[in-house]
C-alpha positions in Angstrom: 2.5 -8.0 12.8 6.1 -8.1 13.7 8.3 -6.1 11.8 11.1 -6.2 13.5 12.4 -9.0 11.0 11.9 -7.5 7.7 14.7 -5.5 6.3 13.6 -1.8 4.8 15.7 -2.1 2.4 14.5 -5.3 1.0 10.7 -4.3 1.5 11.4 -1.5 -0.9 13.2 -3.2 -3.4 10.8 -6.3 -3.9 8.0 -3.4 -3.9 9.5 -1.3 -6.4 10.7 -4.3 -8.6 7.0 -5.5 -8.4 5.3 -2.6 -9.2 7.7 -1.3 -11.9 6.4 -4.1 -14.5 4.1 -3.3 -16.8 1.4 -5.6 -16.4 1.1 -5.0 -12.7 1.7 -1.1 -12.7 -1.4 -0.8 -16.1 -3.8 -3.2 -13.8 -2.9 -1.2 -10.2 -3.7 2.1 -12.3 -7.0 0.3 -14.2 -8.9 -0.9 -11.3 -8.6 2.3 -9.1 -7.4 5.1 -11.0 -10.0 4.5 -13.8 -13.1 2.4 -12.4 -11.8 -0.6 -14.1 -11.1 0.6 -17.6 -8.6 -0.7 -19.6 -7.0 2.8 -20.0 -3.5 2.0 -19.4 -2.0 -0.7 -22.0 1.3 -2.5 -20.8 2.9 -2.0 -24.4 2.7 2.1 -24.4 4.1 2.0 -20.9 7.7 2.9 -20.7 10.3 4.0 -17.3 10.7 7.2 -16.7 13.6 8.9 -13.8 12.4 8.6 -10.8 14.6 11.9 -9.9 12.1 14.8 -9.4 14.7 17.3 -8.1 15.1 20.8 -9.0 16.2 24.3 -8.1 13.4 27.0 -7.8 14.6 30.7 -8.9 13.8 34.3 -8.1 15.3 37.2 -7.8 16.0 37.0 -4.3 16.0 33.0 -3.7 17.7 30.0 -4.5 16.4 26.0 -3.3 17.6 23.1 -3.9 14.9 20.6 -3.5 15.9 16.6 -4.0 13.1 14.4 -4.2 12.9 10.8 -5.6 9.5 9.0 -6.8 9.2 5.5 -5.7 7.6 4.4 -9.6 7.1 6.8 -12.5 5.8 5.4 -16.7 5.0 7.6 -19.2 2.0 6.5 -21.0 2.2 7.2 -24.7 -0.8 8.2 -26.3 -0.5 8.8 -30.0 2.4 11.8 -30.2 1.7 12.8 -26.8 2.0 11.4 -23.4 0.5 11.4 -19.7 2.9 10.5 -16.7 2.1 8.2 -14.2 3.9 8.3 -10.6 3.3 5.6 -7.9 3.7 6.5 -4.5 4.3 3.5 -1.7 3.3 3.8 1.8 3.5 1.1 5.0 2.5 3.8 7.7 0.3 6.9 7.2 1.8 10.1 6.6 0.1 12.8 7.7 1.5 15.4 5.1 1.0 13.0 2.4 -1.2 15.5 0.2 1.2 18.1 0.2 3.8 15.5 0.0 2.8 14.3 -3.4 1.5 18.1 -4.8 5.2 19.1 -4.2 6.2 15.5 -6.4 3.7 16.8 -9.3 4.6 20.3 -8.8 8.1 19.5 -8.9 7.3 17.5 -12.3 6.0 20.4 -13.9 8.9 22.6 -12.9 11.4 20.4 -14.4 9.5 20.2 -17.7 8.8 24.1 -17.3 12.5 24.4 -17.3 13.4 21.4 -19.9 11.2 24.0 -22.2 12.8 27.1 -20.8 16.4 25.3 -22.3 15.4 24.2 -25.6 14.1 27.7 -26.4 17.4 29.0 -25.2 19.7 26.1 -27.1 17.3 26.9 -30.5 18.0 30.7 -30.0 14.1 31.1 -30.3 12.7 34.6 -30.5 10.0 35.2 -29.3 6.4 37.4 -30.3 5.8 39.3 -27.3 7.4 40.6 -24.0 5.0 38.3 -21.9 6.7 35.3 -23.8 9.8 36.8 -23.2 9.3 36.9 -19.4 8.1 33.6 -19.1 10.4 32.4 -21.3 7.8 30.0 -23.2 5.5 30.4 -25.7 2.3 31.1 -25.6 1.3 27.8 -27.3 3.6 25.7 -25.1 1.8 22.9 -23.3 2.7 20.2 -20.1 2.1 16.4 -19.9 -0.6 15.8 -17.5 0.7 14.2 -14.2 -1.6 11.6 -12.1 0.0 10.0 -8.3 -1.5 7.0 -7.1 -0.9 6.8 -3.4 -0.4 3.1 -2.7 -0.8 2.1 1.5 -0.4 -1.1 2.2 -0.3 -0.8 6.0 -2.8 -3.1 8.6 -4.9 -0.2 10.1 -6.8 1.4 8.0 -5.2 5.3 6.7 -5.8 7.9 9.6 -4.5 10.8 7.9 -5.8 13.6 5.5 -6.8 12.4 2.1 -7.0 16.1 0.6 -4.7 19.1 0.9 -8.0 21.0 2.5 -8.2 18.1 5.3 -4.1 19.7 6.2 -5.9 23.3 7.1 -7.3 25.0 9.8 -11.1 25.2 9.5 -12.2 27.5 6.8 -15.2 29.3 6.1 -17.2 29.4 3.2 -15.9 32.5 1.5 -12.3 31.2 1.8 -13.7 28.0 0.7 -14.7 29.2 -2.9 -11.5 30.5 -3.8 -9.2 28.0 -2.3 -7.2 25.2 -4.3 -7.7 22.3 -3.0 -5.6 19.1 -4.2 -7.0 15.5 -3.7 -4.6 12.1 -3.0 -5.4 9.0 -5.0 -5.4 6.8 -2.3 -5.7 3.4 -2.7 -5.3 0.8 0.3 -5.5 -2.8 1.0 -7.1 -2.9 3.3 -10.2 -1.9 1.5 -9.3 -3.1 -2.1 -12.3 -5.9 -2.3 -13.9 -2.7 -4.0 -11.3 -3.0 -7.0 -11.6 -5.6 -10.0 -8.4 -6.2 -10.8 -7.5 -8.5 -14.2 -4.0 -9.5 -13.6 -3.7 -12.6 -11.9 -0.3 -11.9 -9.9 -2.3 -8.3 -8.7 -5.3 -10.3 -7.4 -3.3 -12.6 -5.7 -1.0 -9.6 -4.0 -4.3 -7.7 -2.8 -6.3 -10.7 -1.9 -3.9 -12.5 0.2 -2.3 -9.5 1.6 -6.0 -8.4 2.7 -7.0 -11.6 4.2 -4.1 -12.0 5.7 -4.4 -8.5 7.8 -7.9 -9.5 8.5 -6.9 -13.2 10.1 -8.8 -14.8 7.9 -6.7 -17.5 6.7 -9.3 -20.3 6.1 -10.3 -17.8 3.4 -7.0 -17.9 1.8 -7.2 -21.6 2.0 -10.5 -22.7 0.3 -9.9 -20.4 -2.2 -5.8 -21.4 -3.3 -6.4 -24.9 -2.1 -5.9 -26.4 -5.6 -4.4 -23.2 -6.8 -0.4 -22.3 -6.9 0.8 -18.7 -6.4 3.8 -17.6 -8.3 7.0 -17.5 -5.7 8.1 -13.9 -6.7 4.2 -12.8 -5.9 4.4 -14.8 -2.6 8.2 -13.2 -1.7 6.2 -10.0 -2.5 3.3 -10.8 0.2 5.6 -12.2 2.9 7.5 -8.9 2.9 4.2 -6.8 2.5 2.7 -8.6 5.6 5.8 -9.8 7.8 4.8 -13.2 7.4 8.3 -15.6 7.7 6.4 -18.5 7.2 5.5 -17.8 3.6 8.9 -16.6 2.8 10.7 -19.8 4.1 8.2 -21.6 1.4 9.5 -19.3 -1.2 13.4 -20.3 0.1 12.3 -23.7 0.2 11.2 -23.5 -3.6 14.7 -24.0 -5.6 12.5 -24.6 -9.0 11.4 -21.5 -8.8 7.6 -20.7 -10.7 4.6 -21.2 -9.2 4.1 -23.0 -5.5 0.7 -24.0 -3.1 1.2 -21.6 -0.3 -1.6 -23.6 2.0 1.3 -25.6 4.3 3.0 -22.0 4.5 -1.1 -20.8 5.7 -1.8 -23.1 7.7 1.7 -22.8 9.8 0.7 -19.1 10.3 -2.9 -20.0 11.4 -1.0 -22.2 14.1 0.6 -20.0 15.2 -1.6 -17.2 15.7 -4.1 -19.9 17.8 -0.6 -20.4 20.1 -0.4 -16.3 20.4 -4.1 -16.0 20.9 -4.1 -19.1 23.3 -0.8 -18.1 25.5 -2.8 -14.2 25.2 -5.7 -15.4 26.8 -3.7 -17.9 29.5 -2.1 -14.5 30.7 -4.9 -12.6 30.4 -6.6 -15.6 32.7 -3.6 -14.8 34.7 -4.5 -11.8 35.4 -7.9 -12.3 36.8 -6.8 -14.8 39.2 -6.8 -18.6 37.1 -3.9 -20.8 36.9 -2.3 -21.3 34.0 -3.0 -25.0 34.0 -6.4 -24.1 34.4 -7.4 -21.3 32.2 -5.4 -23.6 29.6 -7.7 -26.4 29.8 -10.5 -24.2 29.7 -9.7 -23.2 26.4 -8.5 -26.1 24.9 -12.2 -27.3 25.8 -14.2 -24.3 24.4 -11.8 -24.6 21.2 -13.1 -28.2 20.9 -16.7 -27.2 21.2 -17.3 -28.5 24.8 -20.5 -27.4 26.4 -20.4 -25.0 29.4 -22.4 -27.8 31.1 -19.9 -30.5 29.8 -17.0 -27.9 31.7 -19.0 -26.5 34.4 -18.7 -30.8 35.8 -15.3 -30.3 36.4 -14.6 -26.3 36.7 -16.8 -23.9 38.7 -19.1 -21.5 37.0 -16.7 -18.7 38.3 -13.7 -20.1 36.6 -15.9 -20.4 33.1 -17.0 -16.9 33.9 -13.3 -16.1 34.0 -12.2 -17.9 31.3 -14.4 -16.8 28.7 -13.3 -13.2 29.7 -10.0 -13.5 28.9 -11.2 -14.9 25.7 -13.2 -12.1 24.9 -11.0 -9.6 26.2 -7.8 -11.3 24.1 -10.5 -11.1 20.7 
Protein backbone atom coordinates (compact mmCIF):
# COMPACT_ATOMS: atom_id res chain seq x y z
CA UNK A 1 0.00 0.00 0.00
CA UNK A 2 1.00 3.52 -0.80
CA UNK A 3 0.82 5.90 1.79
CA UNK A 4 2.46 8.49 0.62
CA UNK A 5 -1.10 10.07 -0.36
CA UNK A 6 -3.01 9.88 2.86
CA UNK A 7 -2.69 12.85 5.12
CA UNK A 8 -1.89 11.93 9.11
CA UNK A 9 -3.86 14.24 10.08
CA UNK A 10 -6.94 13.25 8.28
CA UNK A 11 -6.31 9.43 9.00
CA UNK A 12 -6.61 10.38 12.70
CA UNK A 13 -9.47 12.43 12.61
CA UNK A 14 -11.85 10.15 10.51
CA UNK A 15 -10.47 7.35 12.99
CA UNK A 16 -11.16 9.10 16.12
CA UNK A 17 -14.54 10.52 14.84
CA UNK A 18 -15.37 6.89 13.94
CA UNK A 19 -14.61 5.27 16.86
CA UNK A 20 -15.77 7.87 19.35
CA UNK A 21 -19.60 6.87 18.59
CA UNK A 22 -21.29 4.88 20.65
CA UNK A 23 -22.59 2.14 18.71
CA UNK A 24 -19.17 1.45 17.12
CA UNK A 25 -16.85 2.06 20.28
CA UNK A 26 -19.79 -0.68 22.65
CA UNK A 27 -19.57 -3.30 19.48
CA UNK A 28 -15.37 -2.81 18.98
CA UNK A 29 -15.32 -3.45 22.99
CA UNK A 30 -18.22 -6.50 22.77
CA UNK A 31 -16.70 -8.62 20.30
CA UNK A 32 -13.06 -8.62 21.59
CA UNK A 33 -12.86 -7.26 24.89
CA UNK A 34 -15.68 -9.50 26.17
CA UNK A 35 -16.11 -12.71 23.85
CA UNK A 36 -19.09 -11.25 22.21
CA UNK A 37 -21.16 -10.15 25.17
CA UNK A 38 -23.29 -7.48 25.11
CA UNK A 39 -21.47 -5.81 28.09
CA UNK A 40 -21.11 -2.38 26.98
CA UNK A 41 -24.59 -0.61 26.16
CA UNK A 42 -24.40 2.54 23.77
CA UNK A 43 -26.82 4.55 26.08
CA UNK A 44 -24.51 4.35 29.47
CA UNK A 45 -21.55 5.31 27.32
CA UNK A 46 -20.55 8.87 27.76
CA UNK A 47 -16.93 11.01 26.63
CA UNK A 48 -14.47 11.34 28.86
CA UNK A 49 -10.93 13.84 28.39
CA UNK A 50 -8.79 12.38 26.53
CA UNK A 51 -5.95 14.37 28.56
CA UNK A 52 -4.14 11.86 30.87
CA UNK A 53 -1.36 14.22 31.97
CA UNK A 54 -0.03 14.67 35.34
CA UNK A 55 2.82 15.65 37.66
CA UNK A 56 4.30 12.89 39.86
CA UNK A 57 5.66 14.17 43.48
CA UNK A 58 8.27 13.25 45.97
CA UNK A 59 10.31 14.59 48.14
CA UNK A 60 13.12 14.93 45.93
CA UNK A 61 11.34 14.93 42.29
CA UNK A 62 9.10 16.69 40.18
CA UNK A 63 7.69 15.31 36.34
CA UNK A 64 5.70 16.60 34.21
CA UNK A 65 4.30 13.90 32.07
CA UNK A 66 1.66 14.98 29.02
CA UNK A 67 0.01 12.22 27.51
CA UNK A 68 -3.24 12.21 25.41
CA UNK A 69 -5.58 9.02 24.81
CA UNK A 70 -6.73 8.62 21.30
CA UNK A 71 -10.68 7.46 22.64
CA UNK A 72 -11.74 7.26 26.33
CA UNK A 73 -16.03 6.49 27.68
CA UNK A 74 -16.92 5.98 30.93
CA UNK A 75 -19.24 3.13 31.22
CA UNK A 76 -21.86 3.81 33.83
CA UNK A 77 -22.90 0.95 35.83
CA UNK A 78 -25.52 1.66 38.37
CA UNK A 79 -23.70 4.53 40.77
CA UNK A 80 -20.40 3.46 39.73
CA UNK A 81 -18.49 3.45 36.61
CA UNK A 82 -15.60 1.50 34.61
CA UNK A 83 -13.43 3.53 32.06
CA UNK A 84 -12.76 2.52 28.75
CA UNK A 85 -9.63 3.84 26.64
CA UNK A 86 -9.03 3.06 22.96
CA UNK A 87 -5.70 3.06 21.69
CA UNK A 88 -5.09 3.35 17.68
CA UNK A 89 -2.09 1.97 15.96
CA UNK A 90 -1.06 1.83 11.89
CA UNK A 91 2.61 0.51 12.63
CA UNK A 92 3.75 -1.64 15.53
CA UNK A 93 5.24 -0.12 18.49
CA UNK A 94 7.50 -1.99 20.12
CA UNK A 95 7.02 -0.29 23.67
CA UNK A 96 3.39 -0.46 23.34
CA UNK A 97 2.81 -2.43 26.71
CA UNK A 98 4.56 -0.09 28.69
CA UNK A 99 3.15 2.58 26.50
CA UNK A 100 -0.46 1.91 27.56
CA UNK A 101 0.54 0.78 31.55
CA UNK A 102 1.88 4.40 31.81
CA UNK A 103 -1.83 5.66 30.01
CA UNK A 104 -3.72 3.44 32.89
CA UNK A 105 -1.26 4.29 35.44
CA UNK A 106 -1.39 7.78 34.60
CA UNK A 107 -5.41 7.37 34.98
CA UNK A 108 -5.21 6.19 38.33
CA UNK A 109 -2.79 8.93 39.36
CA UNK A 110 -5.07 11.65 38.29
CA UNK A 111 -8.03 10.11 40.15
CA UNK A 112 -5.56 9.33 43.19
CA UNK A 113 -4.96 13.04 43.22
CA UNK A 114 -8.75 14.26 42.20
CA UNK A 115 -9.35 12.26 45.76
CA UNK A 116 -6.31 13.67 47.41
CA UNK A 117 -8.19 17.51 46.56
CA UNK A 118 -11.56 16.83 47.56
CA UNK A 119 -10.38 15.57 50.96
CA UNK A 120 -8.29 18.72 51.19
CA UNK A 121 -11.29 21.23 49.73
CA UNK A 122 -13.89 19.24 52.53
CA UNK A 123 -11.23 19.86 55.29
CA UNK A 124 -11.62 16.06 55.95
CA UNK A 125 -9.85 14.64 59.06
CA UNK A 126 -8.85 11.77 59.08
CA UNK A 127 -8.76 8.35 61.65
CA UNK A 128 -5.32 7.39 61.50
CA UNK A 129 -1.67 8.54 60.59
CA UNK A 130 -1.57 5.93 57.66
CA UNK A 131 -4.64 7.89 56.21
CA UNK A 132 -2.99 10.89 56.87
CA UNK A 133 0.10 9.94 54.87
CA UNK A 134 -1.67 8.79 52.04
CA UNK A 135 -3.89 11.29 52.14
CA UNK A 136 -7.08 8.96 51.37
CA UNK A 137 -9.12 7.00 53.32
CA UNK A 138 -8.94 3.75 53.97
CA UNK A 139 -12.33 2.99 52.31
CA UNK A 140 -11.51 5.06 49.22
CA UNK A 141 -11.81 3.06 45.98
CA UNK A 142 -10.60 3.62 41.91
CA UNK A 143 -12.71 3.05 38.66
CA UNK A 144 -11.40 0.16 36.99
CA UNK A 145 -9.45 1.10 33.76
CA UNK A 146 -9.46 -1.45 30.52
CA UNK A 147 -7.09 -0.27 26.99
CA UNK A 148 -8.04 -1.81 23.94
CA UNK A 149 -5.12 -1.66 21.59
CA UNK A 150 -6.56 -1.27 18.18
CA UNK A 151 -3.74 -2.06 14.99
CA UNK A 152 -5.03 -1.78 11.89
CA UNK A 153 -1.72 -2.07 10.03
CA UNK A 154 -1.17 -4.80 6.76
CA UNK A 155 1.47 -7.06 8.39
CA UNK A 156 0.54 -8.77 11.08
CA UNK A 157 1.86 -7.07 14.90
CA UNK A 158 5.67 -7.97 15.42
CA UNK A 159 6.02 -6.59 18.64
CA UNK A 160 5.60 -7.57 22.34
CA UNK A 161 2.00 -8.22 23.43
CA UNK A 162 2.94 -8.24 27.30
CA UNK A 163 5.12 -6.03 29.44
CA UNK A 164 7.19 -9.55 30.32
CA UNK A 165 7.81 -10.00 26.34
CA UNK A 166 9.80 -6.05 26.94
CA UNK A 167 12.47 -7.97 29.46
CA UNK A 168 15.43 -9.67 29.38
CA UNK A 169 14.98 -13.41 29.94
CA UNK A 170 13.97 -14.23 33.39
CA UNK A 171 14.12 -17.19 35.45
CA UNK A 172 11.65 -18.79 37.27
CA UNK A 173 12.20 -17.33 40.77
CA UNK A 174 11.98 -13.80 39.31
CA UNK A 175 9.17 -15.01 37.40
CA UNK A 176 6.86 -15.68 40.50
CA UNK A 177 7.13 -12.41 41.81
CA UNK A 178 7.15 -10.24 38.83
CA UNK A 179 4.17 -8.04 37.57
CA UNK A 180 3.45 -8.60 34.51
CA UNK A 181 0.91 -6.36 32.44
CA UNK A 182 -0.88 -7.77 29.24
CA UNK A 183 -2.08 -5.47 25.93
CA UNK A 184 -5.52 -5.96 24.53
CA UNK A 185 -4.60 -6.32 21.22
CA UNK A 186 -6.87 -6.49 18.69
CA UNK A 187 -5.96 -6.45 14.81
CA UNK A 188 -7.45 -6.66 11.45
CA UNK A 189 -5.75 -8.54 10.22
CA UNK A 190 -7.01 -11.35 12.19
CA UNK A 191 -10.46 -10.04 13.25
CA UNK A 192 -12.51 -13.04 11.22
CA UNK A 193 -12.27 -14.42 14.88
CA UNK A 194 -14.68 -11.56 16.21
CA UNK A 195 -18.57 -11.45 15.86
CA UNK A 196 -19.32 -8.17 15.59
CA UNK A 197 -23.23 -6.93 15.62
CA UNK A 198 -22.99 -3.48 14.20
CA UNK A 199 -23.36 -3.33 10.71
CA UNK A 200 -21.00 -0.17 9.95
CA UNK A 201 -18.14 -2.34 12.33
CA UNK A 202 -18.52 -5.45 10.16
CA UNK A 203 -18.25 -3.61 7.13
CA UNK A 204 -14.92 -1.57 8.50
CA UNK A 205 -13.20 -4.98 9.61
CA UNK A 206 -14.42 -7.08 6.69
CA UNK A 207 -13.51 -4.89 3.93
CA UNK A 208 -10.43 -3.48 5.47
CA UNK A 209 -9.33 -7.34 5.98
CA UNK A 210 -10.00 -8.47 2.52
CA UNK A 211 -8.73 -5.71 1.17
CA UNK A 212 -5.05 -6.24 2.94
CA UNK A 213 -5.39 -9.85 1.81
CA UNK A 214 -6.05 -8.93 -2.13
CA UNK A 215 -8.98 -10.62 -2.09
CA UNK A 216 -11.31 -8.31 -3.70
CA UNK A 217 -13.65 -10.87 -5.57
CA UNK A 218 -14.57 -11.59 -1.91
CA UNK A 219 -15.56 -8.12 -1.31
CA UNK A 220 -17.56 -8.27 -4.37
CA UNK A 221 -19.83 -11.32 -4.16
CA UNK A 222 -20.49 -10.47 -0.88
CA UNK A 223 -21.61 -6.28 -1.31
CA UNK A 224 -22.72 -7.00 -4.81
CA UNK A 225 -26.29 -6.09 -4.07
CA UNK A 226 -25.33 -4.47 -0.87
CA UNK A 227 -24.50 -0.54 -0.32
CA UNK A 228 -21.96 0.57 2.28
CA UNK A 229 -22.53 3.78 4.10
CA UNK A 230 -20.06 6.67 2.58
CA UNK A 231 -18.73 7.80 6.04
CA UNK A 232 -17.83 3.82 6.68
CA UNK A 233 -16.22 3.67 3.13
CA UNK A 234 -14.24 7.37 3.71
CA UNK A 235 -13.28 5.41 6.87
CA UNK A 236 -11.81 2.26 4.88
CA UNK A 237 -10.18 4.27 2.03
CA UNK A 238 -8.14 6.08 4.70
CA UNK A 239 -7.54 2.85 6.75
CA UNK A 240 -6.26 0.99 3.62
CA UNK A 241 -4.78 3.89 1.26
CA UNK A 242 -7.23 3.00 -1.27
CA UNK A 243 -7.94 6.40 -3.56
CA UNK A 244 -10.21 4.57 -5.63
CA UNK A 245 -12.86 4.11 -2.87
CA UNK A 246 -12.48 7.63 -1.65
CA UNK A 247 -13.07 9.25 -5.18
CA UNK A 248 -16.55 7.13 -4.94
CA UNK A 249 -17.22 8.69 -1.63
CA UNK A 250 -16.35 12.43 -3.41
CA UNK A 251 -18.36 11.28 -6.21
CA UNK A 252 -21.39 10.60 -3.84
CA UNK A 253 -23.00 14.40 -3.31
CA UNK A 254 -26.30 12.51 -1.76
CA UNK A 255 -24.49 11.39 0.84
CA UNK A 256 -25.94 7.88 2.74
CA UNK A 257 -25.31 4.69 1.62
CA UNK A 258 -23.36 3.78 -1.97
CA UNK A 259 -22.26 0.20 -3.93
CA UNK A 260 -18.56 0.32 -3.53
CA UNK A 261 -18.13 -2.69 -6.40
CA UNK A 262 -17.13 -0.04 -9.42
CA UNK A 263 -14.72 1.58 -6.72
CA UNK A 264 -13.46 -2.63 -6.25
CA UNK A 265 -13.29 -3.53 -9.17
CA UNK A 266 -11.01 -0.28 -10.33
CA UNK A 267 -8.56 -1.39 -7.55
CA UNK A 268 -8.62 -5.05 -8.69
CA UNK A 269 -7.40 -3.48 -12.14
CA UNK A 270 -5.13 -1.99 -11.07
CA UNK A 271 -3.31 -4.33 -8.96
CA UNK A 272 -3.40 -7.00 -12.18
CA UNK A 273 -1.48 -3.81 -14.12
CA UNK A 274 1.17 -3.67 -10.94
CA UNK A 275 1.35 -7.41 -10.71
CA UNK A 276 1.55 -7.64 -14.67
CA UNK A 277 4.23 -4.63 -15.27
CA UNK A 278 5.97 -6.58 -11.80
CA UNK A 279 6.34 -9.67 -13.52
CA UNK A 280 7.29 -7.91 -17.23
CA UNK A 281 10.35 -6.50 -15.21
CA UNK A 282 10.99 -9.27 -13.32
CA UNK A 283 10.96 -11.22 -17.02
CA UNK A 284 13.33 -8.39 -17.63
CA UNK A 285 15.59 -9.44 -15.54
CA UNK A 286 16.09 -12.98 -16.55
CA UNK A 287 16.63 -12.13 -20.05
CA UNK A 288 12.77 -11.86 -21.94
CA UNK A 289 11.71 -8.90 -23.81
CA UNK A 290 9.19 -6.98 -22.63
CA UNK A 291 6.92 -7.71 -25.65
CA UNK A 292 7.46 -11.05 -24.94
CA UNK A 293 7.22 -11.89 -21.39
CA UNK A 294 3.96 -9.62 -21.85
CA UNK A 295 2.28 -11.84 -24.08
CA UNK A 296 3.21 -14.63 -22.16
CA UNK A 297 1.17 -13.52 -19.52
CA UNK A 298 -1.62 -12.14 -21.05
CA UNK A 299 -1.91 -15.92 -22.40
CA UNK A 300 -1.55 -17.71 -19.02
CA UNK A 301 -4.07 -15.02 -17.52
CA UNK A 302 -6.49 -16.21 -20.30
CA UNK A 303 -6.01 -19.81 -19.35
CA UNK A 304 -3.89 -20.81 -22.49
CA UNK A 305 -2.26 -24.16 -22.27
CA UNK A 306 1.57 -24.44 -22.03
CA UNK A 307 1.13 -26.59 -25.18
CA UNK A 308 -1.18 -23.99 -26.81
CA UNK A 309 2.10 -21.27 -25.98
CA UNK A 310 4.87 -23.56 -26.18
CA UNK A 311 3.63 -23.43 -30.53
CA UNK A 312 4.65 -20.09 -30.65
CA UNK A 313 7.29 -19.46 -27.64
CA UNK A 314 10.10 -21.92 -26.70
CA UNK A 315 9.88 -24.00 -23.61
CA UNK A 316 12.71 -21.83 -22.18
CA UNK A 317 10.89 -18.66 -22.49
CA UNK A 318 7.60 -20.42 -20.62
CA UNK A 319 10.13 -21.61 -18.17
CA UNK A 320 11.09 -17.95 -17.81
CA UNK A 321 8.00 -16.58 -17.77
CA UNK A 322 6.28 -18.53 -15.25
CA UNK A 323 9.21 -17.50 -12.98
CA UNK A 324 8.78 -14.20 -12.91
CA UNK A 325 5.17 -15.02 -12.14
CA UNK A 326 5.99 -16.94 -9.29
CA UNK A 327 8.63 -14.93 -8.14
CA UNK A 328 6.28 -11.46 -8.47
CA UNK A 329 3.41 -13.72 -6.28
Amino acid sequence: MNYNNTNTHQKDVTLKTFWRDNEHFADLFNATVFNGKQVLKPDKLTEMDTDVSTTIHSKSYNESITRNRDVVKKMSDGVEFNILGLEIQDKTHYAMPLRTMTYDALGYIKEYNDIKKHHKLNKDSFSSPEEFLSGIDKSDRFHPIITLVLYYGESLWDGPTCLSDMMISMSDNIKEYFSDYKLNLVQILDSDKYSFYNEDVKDVFYIARSIYNKDIDAILNKYKTRNVDNEVMKLISVLTATPQIMNLCKSNKQGGKVNMCKAMEELKAEWQNESRNEGINKGIELGIDSEKINSIISMLEFGVTREQILTKYTKEDLEKAEAAIANNN
